[in-house]
N, C-alpha and C positions, 0 to 999 in steps of 0.2 A: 532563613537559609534552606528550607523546605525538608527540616528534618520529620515536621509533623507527618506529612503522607507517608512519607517513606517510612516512618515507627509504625503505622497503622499499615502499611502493605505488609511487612516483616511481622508482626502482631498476627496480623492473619492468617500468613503462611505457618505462624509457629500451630497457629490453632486448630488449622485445617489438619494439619499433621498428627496432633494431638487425638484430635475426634476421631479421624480418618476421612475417608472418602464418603461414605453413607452417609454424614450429619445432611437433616431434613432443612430445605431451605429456613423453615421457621427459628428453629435453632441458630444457621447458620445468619439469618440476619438479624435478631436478636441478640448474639453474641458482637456482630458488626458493629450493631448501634451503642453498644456497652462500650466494647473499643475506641471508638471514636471520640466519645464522651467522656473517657477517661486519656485520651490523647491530648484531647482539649487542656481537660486541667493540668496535664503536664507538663502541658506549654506555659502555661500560665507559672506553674510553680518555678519552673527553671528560670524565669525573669527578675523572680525576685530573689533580695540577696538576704537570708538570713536562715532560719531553721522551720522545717517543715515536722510538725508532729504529727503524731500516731498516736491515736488511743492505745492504752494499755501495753505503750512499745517498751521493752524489754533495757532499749540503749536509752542514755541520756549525754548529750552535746550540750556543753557549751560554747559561745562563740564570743570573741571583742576583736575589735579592730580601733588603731590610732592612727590619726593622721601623724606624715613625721613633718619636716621642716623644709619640704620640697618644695613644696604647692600643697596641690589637691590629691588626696589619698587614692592613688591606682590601685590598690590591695581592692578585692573583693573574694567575697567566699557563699558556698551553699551545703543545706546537710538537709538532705531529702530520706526520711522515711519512708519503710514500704514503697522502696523502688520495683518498678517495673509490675506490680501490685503484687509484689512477695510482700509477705509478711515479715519474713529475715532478713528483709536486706535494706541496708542504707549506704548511700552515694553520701560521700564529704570528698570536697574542694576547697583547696583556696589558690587564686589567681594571679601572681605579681606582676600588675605593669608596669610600663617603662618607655620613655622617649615622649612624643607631644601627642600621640593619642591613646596613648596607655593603658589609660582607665579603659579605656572604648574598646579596645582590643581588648584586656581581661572582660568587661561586659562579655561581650559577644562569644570570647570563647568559654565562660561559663554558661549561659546559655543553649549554647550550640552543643557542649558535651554528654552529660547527661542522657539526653533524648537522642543522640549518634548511639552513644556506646549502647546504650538500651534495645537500638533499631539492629545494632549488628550482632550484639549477644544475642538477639532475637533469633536472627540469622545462621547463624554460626554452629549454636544449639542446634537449630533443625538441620542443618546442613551433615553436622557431623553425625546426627543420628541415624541419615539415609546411609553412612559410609557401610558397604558390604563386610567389610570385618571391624565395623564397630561392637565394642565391648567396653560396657558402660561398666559393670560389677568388679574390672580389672582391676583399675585403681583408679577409684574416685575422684581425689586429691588431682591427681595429675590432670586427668578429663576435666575438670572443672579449670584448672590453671590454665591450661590448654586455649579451652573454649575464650575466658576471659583475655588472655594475652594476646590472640587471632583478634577479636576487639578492639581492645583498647590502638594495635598496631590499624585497624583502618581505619578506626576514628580517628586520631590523631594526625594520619596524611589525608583526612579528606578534610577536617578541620583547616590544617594549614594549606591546603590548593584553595578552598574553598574564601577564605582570609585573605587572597592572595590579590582575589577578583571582587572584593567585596565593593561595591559602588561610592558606599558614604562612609568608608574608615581608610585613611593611609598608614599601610603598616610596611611600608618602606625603612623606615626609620624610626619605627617604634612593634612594641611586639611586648609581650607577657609570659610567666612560666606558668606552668599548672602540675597540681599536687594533686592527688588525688586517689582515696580507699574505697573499697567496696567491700560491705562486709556482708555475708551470706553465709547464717547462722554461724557455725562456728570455725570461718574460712574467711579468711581477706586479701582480699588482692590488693596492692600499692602500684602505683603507676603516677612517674616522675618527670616531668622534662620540665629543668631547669634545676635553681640552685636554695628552693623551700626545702623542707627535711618534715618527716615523719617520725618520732622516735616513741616506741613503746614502752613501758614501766609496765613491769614483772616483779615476784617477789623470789626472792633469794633463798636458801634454805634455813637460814636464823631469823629469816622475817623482814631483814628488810627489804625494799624496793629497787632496783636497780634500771636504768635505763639500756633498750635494744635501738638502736637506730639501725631503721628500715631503708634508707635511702641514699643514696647517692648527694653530695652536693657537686653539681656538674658546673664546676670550674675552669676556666681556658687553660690553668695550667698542669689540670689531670694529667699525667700524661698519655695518655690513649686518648683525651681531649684533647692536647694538643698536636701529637701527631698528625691527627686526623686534619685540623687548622692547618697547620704547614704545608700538610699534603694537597692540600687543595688553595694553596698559597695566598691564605689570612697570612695575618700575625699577631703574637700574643708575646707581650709585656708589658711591664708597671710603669705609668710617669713619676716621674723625680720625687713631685709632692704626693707620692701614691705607694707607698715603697708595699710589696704585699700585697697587691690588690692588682691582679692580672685581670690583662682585659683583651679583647679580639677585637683587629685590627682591618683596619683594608690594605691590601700588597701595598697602597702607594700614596698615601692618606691618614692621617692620625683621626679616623673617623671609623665606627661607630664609637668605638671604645666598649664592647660590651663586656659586664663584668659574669656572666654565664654565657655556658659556651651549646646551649642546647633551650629556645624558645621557640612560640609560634612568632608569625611575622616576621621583623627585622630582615626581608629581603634584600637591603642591601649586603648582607653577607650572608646569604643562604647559599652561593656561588662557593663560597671561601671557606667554608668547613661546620657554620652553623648548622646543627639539624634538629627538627621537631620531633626526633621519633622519642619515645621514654622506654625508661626501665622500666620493666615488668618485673614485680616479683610477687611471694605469698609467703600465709602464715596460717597455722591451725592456731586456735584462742585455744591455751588451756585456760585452768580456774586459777592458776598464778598468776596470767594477764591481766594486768587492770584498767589500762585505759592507755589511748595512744593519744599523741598529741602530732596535727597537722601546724607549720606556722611558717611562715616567708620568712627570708632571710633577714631582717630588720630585727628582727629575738635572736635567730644562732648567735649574731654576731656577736651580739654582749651576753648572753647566757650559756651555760654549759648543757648538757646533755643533762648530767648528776642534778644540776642547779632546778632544770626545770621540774622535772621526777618530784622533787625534795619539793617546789613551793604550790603545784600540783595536789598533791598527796597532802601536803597537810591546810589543805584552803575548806574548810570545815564545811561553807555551803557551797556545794557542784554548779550552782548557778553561776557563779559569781570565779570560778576559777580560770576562766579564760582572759576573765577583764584583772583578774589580779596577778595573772603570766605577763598579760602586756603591759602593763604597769611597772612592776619589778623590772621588766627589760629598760622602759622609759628613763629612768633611773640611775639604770645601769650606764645606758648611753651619757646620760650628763658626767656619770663619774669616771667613763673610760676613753669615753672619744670627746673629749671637750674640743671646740673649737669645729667640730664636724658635724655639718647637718644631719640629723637624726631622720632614720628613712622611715616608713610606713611600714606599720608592724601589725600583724593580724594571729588570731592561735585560733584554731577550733581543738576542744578537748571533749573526746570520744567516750565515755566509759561504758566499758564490759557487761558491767554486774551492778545489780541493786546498792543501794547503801547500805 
């Protein structure tokens, strides 16, 4: 999608700015070739789907993912260390698709995000620091939230123009949500479009652990979801054999049916109230934070908020607690929703702090 040039134009501009104007050509294309080199592997990393480590990195992810009983598992996710070559910062996603090219869409816009949001924080950073009454030392916090959410808001709409026109994917009628934290030392941004959830585990004042939910589930019948749907004349309601399970509609057509009311793709209701844009929001880590957990809607469904905290927290090796979250969910689905196909279920779990 030609995000790679475009990371390394914005890479340059940040750097240029950085030096100033004086850096000696040697320098300056010496630094180039560094850049370029390291845009490469970027590209590379964002391809693949699993976890990127760092020497001696501070965080530790775990990751699993199941197929459910659909087909072929559209779930995909990534957790790249030492994003953007900070040392503090790590990118986690996970991607849920949906409809006949699903996977393909979540691919692509995992891929594609990443190295956008990287290209325009890039941007963004330098931009705001030319502002004549910028004041970095005012409130950090805020500046930095600032910066990332002007991000994540272009990425997101050039993601979906860009999806829009892709050659070899139809996302007419299929499309994916994306989840997705940034964690920048002890700062995190969450950014949501669609209906996966983020929830944090914190420790309470007598010790135990409590779960924060970061996130929005973006449902058609929010209602601010669905105003918006009406207003631009979708429609949102359940079939008979569906009672609870609101889905977005075409004016005149029991088609798409979707059960989120905010993904990329799905252009045939992007007219009717569907939109790509996400929540932004943040969080300072304190040392009561313990670890957050990202996971598609396939785990809320049958697990609670308390449920997941509790089999998290006591899953004794961190390696293995993502694939024992989606397990328990597994589980769960045979014993709550019998008779209903069980969807694709994925968790990356984040943690804080050493063991």
């Amino acid at each position: 999608m030609g995000h790679l040039s475009t990371l390394f134009d914005g890479l340059a501009r940040s750097l240029s700015f950085k030096r100033g104007k004086n850096c000696g050509n040697d320098a300056g294309k010496e630094a180039a070739e560094a850049m370029a080199k390291e845009a490469k592997k970027n590209d590379l990393i964002s391809r693949s789907s699993g976890i990127v480590n760092s020497n001696g990195s501070s965080n530790f992810a775990s990751i699993f993912s199941k197929k459910g009983k659909k087909g072929v598992n559209q779930d995909c996710f990534i957790v790249w260390e030492e994003f953007g070559c900070q040392e503090d910062m790590i990118f986690c996603g996970v991607f849920d698709g949906h409809g006949p090219w699903g996977r393909f869409v979540a691919k692509t816009v995992r891929e594609s995000m990443p190295l956008s949001l990287l290209c325009n924080w890039q941007e963004t950073l330098a931009l705001a620091s030319l502002e004549p009454e910028f004041d970095f030392e005012s409130d950090k916090e805020l500046y930095h939230f600032n910066v990332w959410k002007q991000s994540y808001l272009k990425t997101c709409a050039a993601i979906d123009q860009e999806l829009e026109h892709h050659s070899r994917i139809d996302s007419f009628y299929s499309g994916t949500t994306a989840l997705s934290v940034v964690r920048q030392g002890e700062f995190i941004v969450i950014a949501n479009v669609g209906d996966s959830r983020a929830v944090l585990a914190t420790t309470c004042d007598d010790g135990s652990l409590v779960p924060v939910q970061l996130t929005i589930d973006f449902k058609p019948n929010l209602p601010q979801e669905a105003e918006r749907i009406t207003q631009c004349k979708g429609r949102v309601f359940s079939l008979h054999d569906e009672p609870g399970v609101h889905r977005v509609w075409l004016p005149n057509s029991e088609t798409p049916g979707l059960a989120m009311s905010r993904a990329f793709g799905d252009y045939c209701v992007k007219d009717f109230g569907l939109i790509s844009v996400p929540e932004v929001t943040q969080r300072s880590i304190t040392t009561k934070d313990q670890f957050i957990v990202l996971a598609t809607d396939g785990l809320w469904d049958v697990i609670s908020n308390q449920e997941v905290v509790d089999i998290v927290s006591s899953t004794t090796d961190r390696e293995k607690s993502a694939k024992r979250l989606v397990e328990c969910a597994v589980h769960a689905w045979k014993r709550k929703r019998k008779g209903i196909a069980m969807d694709d279920i994925s968790a990356i779990c984040l943690f804080f702090h050493s063991s």
